[in-house]
C-alpha positions as MATLAB code, in Angstrom:
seq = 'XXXXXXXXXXXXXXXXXXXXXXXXXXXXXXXXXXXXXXXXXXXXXXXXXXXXXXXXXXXXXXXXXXXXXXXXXXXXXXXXXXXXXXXXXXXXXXXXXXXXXXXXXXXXXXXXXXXXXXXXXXXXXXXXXXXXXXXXXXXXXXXXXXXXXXXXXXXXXXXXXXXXXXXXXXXXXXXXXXXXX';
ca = [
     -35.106  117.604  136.385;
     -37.197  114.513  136.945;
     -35.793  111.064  137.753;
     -37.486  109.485  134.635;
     -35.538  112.934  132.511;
     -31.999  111.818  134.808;
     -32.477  107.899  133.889;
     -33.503  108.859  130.629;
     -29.987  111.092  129.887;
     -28.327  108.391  131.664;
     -29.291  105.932  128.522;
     -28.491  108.465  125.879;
     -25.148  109.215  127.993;
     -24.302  105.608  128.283;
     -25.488  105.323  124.536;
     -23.346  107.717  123.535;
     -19.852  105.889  125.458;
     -20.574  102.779  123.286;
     -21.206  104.827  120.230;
     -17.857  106.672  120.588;
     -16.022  103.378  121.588;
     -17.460  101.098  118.685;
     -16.847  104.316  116.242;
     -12.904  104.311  117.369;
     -13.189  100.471  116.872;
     -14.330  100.798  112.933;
     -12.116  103.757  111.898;
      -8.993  102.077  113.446;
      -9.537   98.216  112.975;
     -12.162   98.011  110.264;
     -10.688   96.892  107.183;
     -12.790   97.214  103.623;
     -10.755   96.481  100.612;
      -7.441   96.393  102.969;
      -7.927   99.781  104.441;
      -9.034  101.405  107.130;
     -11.180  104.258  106.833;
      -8.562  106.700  107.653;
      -6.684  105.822  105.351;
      -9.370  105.468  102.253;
     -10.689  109.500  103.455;
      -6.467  110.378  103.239;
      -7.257  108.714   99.413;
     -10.378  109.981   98.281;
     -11.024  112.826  100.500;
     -10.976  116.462   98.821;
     -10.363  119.635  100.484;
     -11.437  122.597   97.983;
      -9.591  126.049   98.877;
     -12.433  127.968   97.677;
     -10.170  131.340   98.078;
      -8.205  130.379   95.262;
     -10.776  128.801   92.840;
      -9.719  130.116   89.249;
     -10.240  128.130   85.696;
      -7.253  126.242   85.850;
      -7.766  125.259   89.377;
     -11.150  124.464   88.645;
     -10.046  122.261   85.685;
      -7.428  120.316   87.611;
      -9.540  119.678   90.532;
     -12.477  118.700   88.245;
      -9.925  115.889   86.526;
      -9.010  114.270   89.950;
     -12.696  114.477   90.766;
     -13.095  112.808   87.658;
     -10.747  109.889   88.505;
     -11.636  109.548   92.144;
     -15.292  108.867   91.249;
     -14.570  106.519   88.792;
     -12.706  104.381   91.468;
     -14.851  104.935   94.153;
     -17.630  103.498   91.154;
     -15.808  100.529   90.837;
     -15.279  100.061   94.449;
     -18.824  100.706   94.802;
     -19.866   98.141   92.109;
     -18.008   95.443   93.952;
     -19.429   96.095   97.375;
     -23.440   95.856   95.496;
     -22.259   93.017   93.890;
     -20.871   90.669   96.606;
     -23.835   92.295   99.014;
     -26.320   90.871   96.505;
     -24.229   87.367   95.753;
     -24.107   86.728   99.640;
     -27.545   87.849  100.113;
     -28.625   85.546   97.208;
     -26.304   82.683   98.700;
     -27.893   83.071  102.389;
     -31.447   82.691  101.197;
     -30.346   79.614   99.144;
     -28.611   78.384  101.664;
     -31.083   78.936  104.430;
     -34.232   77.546  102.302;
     -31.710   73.950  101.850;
     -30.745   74.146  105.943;
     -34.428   74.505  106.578;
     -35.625   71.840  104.724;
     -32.919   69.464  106.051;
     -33.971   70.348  109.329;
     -37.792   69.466  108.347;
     -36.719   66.280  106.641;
     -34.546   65.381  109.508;
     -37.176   65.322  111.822;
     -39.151   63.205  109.465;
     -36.577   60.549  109.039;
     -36.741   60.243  112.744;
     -40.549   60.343  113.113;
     -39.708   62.988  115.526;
     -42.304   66.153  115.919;
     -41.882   68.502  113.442;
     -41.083   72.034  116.054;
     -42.254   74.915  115.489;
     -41.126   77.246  112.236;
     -40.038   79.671  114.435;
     -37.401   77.052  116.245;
     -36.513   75.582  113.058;
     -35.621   79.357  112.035;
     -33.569   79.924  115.129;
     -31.684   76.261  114.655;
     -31.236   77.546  111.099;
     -30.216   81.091  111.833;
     -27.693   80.017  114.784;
     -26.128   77.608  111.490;
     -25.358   81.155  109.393;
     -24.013   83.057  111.568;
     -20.526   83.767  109.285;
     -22.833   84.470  106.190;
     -24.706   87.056  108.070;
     -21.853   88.813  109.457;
     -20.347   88.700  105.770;
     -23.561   90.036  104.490;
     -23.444   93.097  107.323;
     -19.805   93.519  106.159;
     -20.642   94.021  102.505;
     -23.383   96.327  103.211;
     -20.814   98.481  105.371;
     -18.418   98.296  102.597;
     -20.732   99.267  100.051;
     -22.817  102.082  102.421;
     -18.917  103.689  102.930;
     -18.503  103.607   99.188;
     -21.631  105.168   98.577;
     -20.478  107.962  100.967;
     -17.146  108.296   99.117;
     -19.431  108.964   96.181;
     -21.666  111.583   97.371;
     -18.646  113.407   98.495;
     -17.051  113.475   95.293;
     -20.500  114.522   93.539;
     -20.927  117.699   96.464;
     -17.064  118.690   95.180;
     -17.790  118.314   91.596;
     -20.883  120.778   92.125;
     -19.043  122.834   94.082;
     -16.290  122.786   90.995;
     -18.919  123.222   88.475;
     -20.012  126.452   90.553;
     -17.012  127.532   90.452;
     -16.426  126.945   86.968;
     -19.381  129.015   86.066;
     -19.216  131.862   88.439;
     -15.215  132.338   86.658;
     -17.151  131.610   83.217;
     -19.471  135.072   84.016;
     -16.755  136.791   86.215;
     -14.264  136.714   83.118;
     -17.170  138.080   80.321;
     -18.292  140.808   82.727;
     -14.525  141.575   82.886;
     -13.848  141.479   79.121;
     -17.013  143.143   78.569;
     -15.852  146.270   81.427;
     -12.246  145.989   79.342;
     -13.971  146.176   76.091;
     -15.560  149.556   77.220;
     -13.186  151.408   79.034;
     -11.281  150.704   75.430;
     -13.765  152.756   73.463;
     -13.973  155.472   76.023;
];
């Protein structure tokens, strides 16, 4: 290997500690909606035995799909709709601290800095709205996960629905025939 491969591993190895660490950190002290992760995947997380897939499993498993989504949809709603309010509330709020700022400097016939300093002063102001905002997007990112999973197991259940569907005509249809023999 070459030094610039080793100190390039290094990185990724070193990349890969703080990824591990920080992941522990969410699942076990993360809380969305007053749960950890764990717990919500313990809620909405599905495990299909696929050995043992017949149309009344299939029809029991497709009504708690059925549930789970719609909760996970409402959970989901709420996370889009408090990322958007606090999104809509930072760029109000940042457009009044900026032009405070401005005015400010006005007032005091000061020199007007430049807009990349007033957006730093500004910035350094919202720093609880922008970790609120990050927090919404998790919260609505992990819901949109939840529902993704659900959709895979309802396809999965549909599959199997159909594949029973066929399976029990080409039996009645074998039946059928070995009865006129």
């Amino acid at each position: 290997m070459t030094k610039k491969s080793d100190e390039l591993f290094s990185r990724l190895e070193a990349g890969e500690e703080t990824f591990h660490s920080f992941g522990a950190r969410v699942r076990e002290n993360l809380l969305i909606f007053d749960k950890t992760i764990p717990e919500w995947w313990k809620h909405f997380g599905m495990r299909i035995e696929v050995d043992n897939l017949n149309p009344e499993n299939c029809k029991e498993i497709a009504k708690k799909i059925a549930n789970l989504y719609q909760e996970a949809s409402y959970y989901y709603s709420l996370a889009n709709s408090s990322t958007s309010a606090l999104e809509s509330s930072q760029l109000s709020t940042h457009t009044e601290k900026y032009a405070e700022v401005v005015a400010s400097y006005r007032n005091n016939k000061e020199k007007i800095p430049a807009a990349a300093t007033i957006e730093n002063l500004v910035k350094a102001e919202e720093d609880e709205i922008y970790s609120a905002i990050a927090t919404a997007k998790i919260t609505k990112d992990f819901f949109k996960t939840v529902l993704d999973s659900l959709n895979t197991c309802r396809k999965i259940i549909d599959t199997a629905t159909i594949n029973s569907g066929i399976e029990a005509k080409i039996n009645a249809i074998d039946n059928y025939r070995k009865d006129e023999d």
